[in-house]
C-alpha positions as CSV (number, residue, x, y, z in Angstrom):
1,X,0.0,0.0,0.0
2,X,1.4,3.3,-1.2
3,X,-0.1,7.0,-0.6
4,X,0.4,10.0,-2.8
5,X,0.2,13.3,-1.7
6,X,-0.3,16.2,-4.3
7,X,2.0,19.3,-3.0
8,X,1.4,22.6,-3.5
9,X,3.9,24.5,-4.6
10,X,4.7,27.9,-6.3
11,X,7.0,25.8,-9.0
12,X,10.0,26.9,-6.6
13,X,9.5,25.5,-3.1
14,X,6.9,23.6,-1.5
15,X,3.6,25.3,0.7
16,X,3.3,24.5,4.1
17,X,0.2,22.9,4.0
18,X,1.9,20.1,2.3
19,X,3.7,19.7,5.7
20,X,0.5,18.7,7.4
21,X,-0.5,16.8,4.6
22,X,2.9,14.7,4.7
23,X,2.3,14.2,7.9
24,X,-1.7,12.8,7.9
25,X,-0.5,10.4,4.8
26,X,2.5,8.5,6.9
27,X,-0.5,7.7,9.5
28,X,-2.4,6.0,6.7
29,X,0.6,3.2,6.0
30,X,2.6,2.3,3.8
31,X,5.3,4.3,1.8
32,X,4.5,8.3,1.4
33,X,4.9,10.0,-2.0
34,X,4.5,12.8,-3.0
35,X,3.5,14.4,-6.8
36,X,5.1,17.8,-7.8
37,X,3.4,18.5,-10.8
38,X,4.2,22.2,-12.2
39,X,6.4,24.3,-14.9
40,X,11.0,24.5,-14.1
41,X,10.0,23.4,-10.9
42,X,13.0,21.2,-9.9
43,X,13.8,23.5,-6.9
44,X,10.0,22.6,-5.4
45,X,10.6,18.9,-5.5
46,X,13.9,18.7,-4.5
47,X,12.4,20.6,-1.3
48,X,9.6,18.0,-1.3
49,X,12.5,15.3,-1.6
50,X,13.7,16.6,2.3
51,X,10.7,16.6,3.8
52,X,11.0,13.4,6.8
53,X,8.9,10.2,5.6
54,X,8.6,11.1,2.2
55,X,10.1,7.4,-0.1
56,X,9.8,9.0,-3.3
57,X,9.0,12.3,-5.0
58,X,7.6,12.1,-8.9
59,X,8.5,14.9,-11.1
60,X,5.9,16.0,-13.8
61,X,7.4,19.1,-16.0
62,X,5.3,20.7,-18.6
63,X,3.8,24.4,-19.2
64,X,0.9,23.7,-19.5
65,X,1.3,22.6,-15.4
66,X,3.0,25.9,-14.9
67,X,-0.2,27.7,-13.3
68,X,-1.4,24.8,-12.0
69,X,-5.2,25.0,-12.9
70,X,-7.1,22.1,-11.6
71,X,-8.1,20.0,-14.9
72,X,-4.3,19.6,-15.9
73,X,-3.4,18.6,-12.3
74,X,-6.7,16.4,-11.7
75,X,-5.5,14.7,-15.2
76,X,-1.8,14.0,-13.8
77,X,-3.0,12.9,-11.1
78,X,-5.4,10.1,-12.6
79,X,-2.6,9.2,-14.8
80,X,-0.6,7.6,-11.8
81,X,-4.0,7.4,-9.1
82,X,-4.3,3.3,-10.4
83,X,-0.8,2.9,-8.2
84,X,-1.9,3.8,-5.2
85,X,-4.1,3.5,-2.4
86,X,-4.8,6.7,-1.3
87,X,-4.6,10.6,-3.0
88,X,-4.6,13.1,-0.6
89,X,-4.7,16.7,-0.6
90,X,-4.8,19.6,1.3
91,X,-8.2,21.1,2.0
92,X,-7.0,24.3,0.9
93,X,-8.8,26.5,-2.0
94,X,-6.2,24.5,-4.8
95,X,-6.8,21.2,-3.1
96,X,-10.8,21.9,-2.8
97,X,-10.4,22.6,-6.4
98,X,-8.6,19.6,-7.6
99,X,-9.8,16.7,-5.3
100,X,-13.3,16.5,-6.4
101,X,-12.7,16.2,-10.2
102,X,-10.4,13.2,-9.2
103,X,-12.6,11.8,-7.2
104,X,-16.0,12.2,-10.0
105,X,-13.6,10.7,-12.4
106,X,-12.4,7.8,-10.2
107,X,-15.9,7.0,-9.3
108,X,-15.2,7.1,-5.5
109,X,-16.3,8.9,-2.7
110,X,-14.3,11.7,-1.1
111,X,-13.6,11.7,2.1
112,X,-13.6,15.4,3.1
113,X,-11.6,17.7,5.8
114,X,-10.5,15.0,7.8
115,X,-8.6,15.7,11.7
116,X,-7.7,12.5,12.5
117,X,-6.6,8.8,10.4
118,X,-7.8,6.4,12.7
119,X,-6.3,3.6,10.2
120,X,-5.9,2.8,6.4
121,X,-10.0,3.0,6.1
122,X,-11.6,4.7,8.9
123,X,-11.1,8.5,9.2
124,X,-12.9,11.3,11.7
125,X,-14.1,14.6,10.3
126,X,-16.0,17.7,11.9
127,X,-19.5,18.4,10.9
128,X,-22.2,20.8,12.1
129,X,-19.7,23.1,12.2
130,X,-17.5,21.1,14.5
131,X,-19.6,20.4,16.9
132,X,-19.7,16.7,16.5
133,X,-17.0,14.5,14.8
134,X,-18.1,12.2,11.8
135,X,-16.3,8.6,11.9
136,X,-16.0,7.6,8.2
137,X,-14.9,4.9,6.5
138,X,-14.4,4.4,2.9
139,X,-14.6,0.8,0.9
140,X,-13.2,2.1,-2.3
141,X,-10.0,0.9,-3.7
142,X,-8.3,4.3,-4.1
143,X,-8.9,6.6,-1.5
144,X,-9.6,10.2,-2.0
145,X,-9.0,12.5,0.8
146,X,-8.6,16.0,2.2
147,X,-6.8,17.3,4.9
148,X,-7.7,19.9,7.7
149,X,-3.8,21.2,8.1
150,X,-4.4,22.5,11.4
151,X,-5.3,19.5,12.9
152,X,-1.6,17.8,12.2
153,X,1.6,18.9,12.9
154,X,4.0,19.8,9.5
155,X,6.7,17.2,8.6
156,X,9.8,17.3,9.6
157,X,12.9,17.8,7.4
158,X,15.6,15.7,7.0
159,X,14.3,13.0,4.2
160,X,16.9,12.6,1.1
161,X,13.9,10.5,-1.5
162,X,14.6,10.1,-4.9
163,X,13.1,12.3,-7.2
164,X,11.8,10.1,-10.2
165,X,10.8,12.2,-13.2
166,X,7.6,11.0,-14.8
167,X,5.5,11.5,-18.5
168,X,3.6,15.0,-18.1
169,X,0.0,14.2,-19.1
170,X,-2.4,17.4,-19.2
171,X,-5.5,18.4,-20.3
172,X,-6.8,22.2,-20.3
173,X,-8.4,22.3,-23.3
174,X,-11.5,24.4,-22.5
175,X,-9.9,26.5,-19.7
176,X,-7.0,29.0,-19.8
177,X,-5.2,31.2,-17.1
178,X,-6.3,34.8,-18.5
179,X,-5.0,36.6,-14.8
180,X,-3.8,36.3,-11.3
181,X,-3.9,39.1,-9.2
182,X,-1.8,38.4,-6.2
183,X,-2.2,40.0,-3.0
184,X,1.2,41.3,-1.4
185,X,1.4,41.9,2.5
186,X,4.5,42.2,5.1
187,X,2.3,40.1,7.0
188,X,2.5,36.6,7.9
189,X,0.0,34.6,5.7
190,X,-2.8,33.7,7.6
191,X,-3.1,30.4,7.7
192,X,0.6,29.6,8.7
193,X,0.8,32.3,11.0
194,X,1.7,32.1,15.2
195,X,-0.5,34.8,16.4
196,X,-3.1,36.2,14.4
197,X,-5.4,38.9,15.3
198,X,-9.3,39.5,14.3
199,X,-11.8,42.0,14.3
200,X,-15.6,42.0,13.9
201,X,-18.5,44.0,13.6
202,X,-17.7,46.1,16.7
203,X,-14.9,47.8,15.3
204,X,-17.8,49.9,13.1
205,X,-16.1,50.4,10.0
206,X,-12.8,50.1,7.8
207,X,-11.0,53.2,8.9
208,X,-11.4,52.1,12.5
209,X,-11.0,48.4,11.9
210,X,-7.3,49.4,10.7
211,X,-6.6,52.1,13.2
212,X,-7.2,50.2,16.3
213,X,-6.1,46.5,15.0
214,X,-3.0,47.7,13.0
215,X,-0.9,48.8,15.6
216,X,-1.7,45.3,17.8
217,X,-0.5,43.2,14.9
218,X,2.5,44.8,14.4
219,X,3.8,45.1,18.0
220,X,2.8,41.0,17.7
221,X,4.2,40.3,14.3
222,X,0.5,39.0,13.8
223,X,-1.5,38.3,11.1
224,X,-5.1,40.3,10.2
225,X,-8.1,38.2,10.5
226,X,-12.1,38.8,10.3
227,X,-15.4,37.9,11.0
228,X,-17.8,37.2,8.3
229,X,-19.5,40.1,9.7
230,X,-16.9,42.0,9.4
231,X,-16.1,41.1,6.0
232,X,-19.4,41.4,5.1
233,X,-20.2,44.3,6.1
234,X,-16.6,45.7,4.2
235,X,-14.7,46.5,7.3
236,X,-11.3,44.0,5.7
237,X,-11.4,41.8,2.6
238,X,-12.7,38.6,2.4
239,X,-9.1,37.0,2.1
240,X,-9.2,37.2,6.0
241,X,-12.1,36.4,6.8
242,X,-12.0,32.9,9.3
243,X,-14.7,30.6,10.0
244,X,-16.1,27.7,8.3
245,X,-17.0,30.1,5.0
246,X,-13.2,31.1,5.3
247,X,-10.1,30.5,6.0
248,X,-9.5,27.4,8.7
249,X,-6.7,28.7,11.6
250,X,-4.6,27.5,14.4
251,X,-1.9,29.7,15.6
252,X,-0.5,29.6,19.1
253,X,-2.0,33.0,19.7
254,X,-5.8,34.1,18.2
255,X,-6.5,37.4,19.8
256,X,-10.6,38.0,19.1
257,X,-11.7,41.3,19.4
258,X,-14.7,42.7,18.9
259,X,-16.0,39.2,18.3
260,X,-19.0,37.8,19.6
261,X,-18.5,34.0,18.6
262,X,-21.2,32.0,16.1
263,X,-20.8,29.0,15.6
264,X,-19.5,30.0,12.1
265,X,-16.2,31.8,13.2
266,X,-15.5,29.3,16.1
267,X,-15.2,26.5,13.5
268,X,-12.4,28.1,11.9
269,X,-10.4,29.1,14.7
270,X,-11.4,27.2,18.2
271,X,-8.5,24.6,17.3
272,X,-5.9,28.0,18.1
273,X,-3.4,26.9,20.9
274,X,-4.2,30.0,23.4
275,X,-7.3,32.4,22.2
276,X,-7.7,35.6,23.9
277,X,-10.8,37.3,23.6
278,X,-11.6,41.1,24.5
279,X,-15.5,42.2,24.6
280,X,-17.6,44.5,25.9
281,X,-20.5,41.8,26.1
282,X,-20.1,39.3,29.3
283,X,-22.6,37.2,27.7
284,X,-20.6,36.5,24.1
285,X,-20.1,33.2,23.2
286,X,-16.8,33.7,22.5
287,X,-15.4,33.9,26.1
288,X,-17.1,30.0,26.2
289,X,-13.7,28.7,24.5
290,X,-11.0,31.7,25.2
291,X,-8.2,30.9,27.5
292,X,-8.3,34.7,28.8
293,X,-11.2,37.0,28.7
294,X,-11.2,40.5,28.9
295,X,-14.7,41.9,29.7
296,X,-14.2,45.8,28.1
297,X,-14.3,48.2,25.2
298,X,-11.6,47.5,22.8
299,X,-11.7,51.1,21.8
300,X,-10.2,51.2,25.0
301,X,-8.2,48.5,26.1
302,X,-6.5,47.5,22.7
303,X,-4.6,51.0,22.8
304,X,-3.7,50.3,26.4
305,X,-2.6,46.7,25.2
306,X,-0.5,48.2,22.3
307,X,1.0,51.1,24.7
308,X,1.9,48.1,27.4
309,X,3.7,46.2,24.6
């Protein structure tokens, strides 16, 4: 029995994510290896080649794998899927993207988001926005899987696999790349950051969103994080918004303020190692699952917090 992982990469050095991922695939058994599929991209899966429990890395060089849209990865990916038992992939946008169409074309059913391998069929996975954990297990020959990052640790380094070059097989025809508009930041990105700090509604608009949170993250070297209220309502950009509509965190520091704490935004962000929450509201859920409470106005107390820093 033999699992492939499908890194993500930016054709130069391998995403974190795939860390975790590494990580969930040695649980299942068997030998670990991992697929770099993309365009001069040597320098990512020599990277991939170090990573601890990896036996092999396979190579796939072509173009038209250069921007890595999902129907040329999904068909690299079926080219090889009949030599192994299970495919998994981060459940990150890309791997959300990619793992379905593999799955519709294998015929099998996905197993989604999973926290935990319990063993080479049987996996957990939250629902009802984590509230209760799903035990699954799949019957199908090839197994296809994606992986909640924050719920395992990132590989180690150290490995020295082989990287074995293999045929590039792609198919695009129908769908192009026309543009990527990248967002830049000094920030930490936020799903691999330490410490991240959010807003929500309460901070009443974008101008005051920035002027009381900026100055916190950068005496904390933090990341910028929302609530879907927040977002919605167009006090940050949906990039950062957190909860189970957004982005999935677990840094060792999640500083909440302004937040009250639906069940939405705890999904994304309850798994965080120490969560601090400041509110004016005793009653807000959010001091249910925070480690330290602060029970005030944080147009108050986060300028005292930044000045005590």
């Amino acid at each position: 029995m033999t699992v492939l992982v499908i890194a993500e990469h930016d054709n130069a050095s391998i995403k974190g994510a795939t860390l975790n991922v590494v990580t969930a695939a040695a649980r299942c058994g068997g030998e670990v290896h991992v697929l770099v599929a993309g365009h001069n991209a040597g320098a990512a899966a020599a990277a991939a080649a170090q990573i601890a429990s990896v036996a092999k890395v396979l190579h796939a060089d072509d173009a038209r794998l250069a921007d890595g849209l999902a129907e040329s990865v999904a068909a690299q990916v079926l080219a090889i899927a009949g030599r192994y038992s299970h495919l998994l992939f981060a459940a990150t946008a890309s791997g959300k993207n990619v793992a379905p169409r593999v799955a519709a074309k294998l015929d099998v059913a996905q197993v989604s988001d999973i926290i935990r391998v319990v063993d080479t069929a049987i996996f957990e996975r939250p629902i009802y926005a984590g509230n209760a954990i799903a035990t699954v297990q799949s019957d199908d020959a090839i197994k296809v899987v994606t992986v909640r990052t924050t719920a395992f640790d990132a590989a180690s380094q150290g490995g020295t696999a082989p990287v074995e070059t293999i045929p590039p097989v792609c198919d695009n025809v129908g769908s192009s790349l026309v543009g990527r508009e990248v967002t830049k930041s000094d920030r930490p990105e936020l799903t691999a950051a330490q410490i991240v700090v959010s807003g929500g509604r309460a901070l009443g608009s974008n101008e005051q969103f920035m002027q009381v949170l900026t100055p916190l993250a950068d005496k904390l070297g933090a990341a910028l994080g929302a609530s879907r209220a927040a977002v919605d309502a167009g006090y940050a950009p949906n990039d950062w918004q957190v909860g189970q509509t957004g982005k999935i965190v677990a840094p060792d520091l999640y500083v909440a303020c302004g937040i009250s704490g639906a069940i939405q935004h705890l999904a994304g962000m309850k798994d965080s190692k120490i969560i601090v929450a400041i509110n004016k509201d005793a009653e807000a859920p959010i001091f249910g699952i925070a480690d330290y409470g602060l029970e005030a106005d944080l147009f108050t107390a986060i300028p005292e917090l930044v000045n005590a820093l």
